[in-house]
N, C-alpha and C positions, 0 to 999 in steps of 0.2 A: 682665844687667839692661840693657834698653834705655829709654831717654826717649823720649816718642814727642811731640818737639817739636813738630808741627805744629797742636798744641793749646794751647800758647803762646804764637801770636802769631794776631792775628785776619786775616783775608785783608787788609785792608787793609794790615798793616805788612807783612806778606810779598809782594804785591805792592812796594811799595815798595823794601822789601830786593833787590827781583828787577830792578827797572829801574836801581838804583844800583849791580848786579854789572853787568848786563848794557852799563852806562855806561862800567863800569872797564874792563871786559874789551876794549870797542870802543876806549878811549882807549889801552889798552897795544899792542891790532891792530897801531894808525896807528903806534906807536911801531917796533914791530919789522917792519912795510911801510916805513916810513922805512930804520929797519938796512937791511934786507935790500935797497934800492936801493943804498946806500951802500957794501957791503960789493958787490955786482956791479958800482958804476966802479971800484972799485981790486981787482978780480978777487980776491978774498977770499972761497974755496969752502968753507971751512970756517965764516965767518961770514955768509953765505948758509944753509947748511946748519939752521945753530944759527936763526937767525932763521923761515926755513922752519916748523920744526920747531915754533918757539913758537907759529905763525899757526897751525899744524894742533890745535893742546892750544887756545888760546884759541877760535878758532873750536867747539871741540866744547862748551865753558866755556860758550859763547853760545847754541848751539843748546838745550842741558841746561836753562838757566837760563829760555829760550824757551816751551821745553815746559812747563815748569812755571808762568809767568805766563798763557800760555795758559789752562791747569786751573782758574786762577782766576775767569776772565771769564765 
């Protein structure tokens, strides 16, 4: 049984939902681009790595969330 949620909320609030993900996700970016400078002065390859890693999943977070405010306009 699936919910086909996209019929309870009216484009307006899912825009809305869309630009307030898409706000977190930029703010958590800056967050681990911070780490991950932080973590290459004290040569820390493994927390480089982990940071990396989170810019690649957020970054894709962003694009997803992108495409879909897009659909709306």
């Amino acid at each position: 049984m699936a919910i086909d949620f996209s019929h309870l909320l009216t484009d307006e609030q899912k825009r809305a939902l869309l630009e307030q993900r898409i706000a977190q996700f930029a703010t958590e970016a800056y967050q681990h681009e911070l780490n991950r400078q932080i973590a290459t002065s004290v040569n820390d390859a493994q927390a480089v790595e982990q940071a990396e890693s989170a810019l690649v999943t957020l970054e894709t977070a962003i694009d997803v969330h992108q495409v879909e405010l897009d659909g709306l306009s």
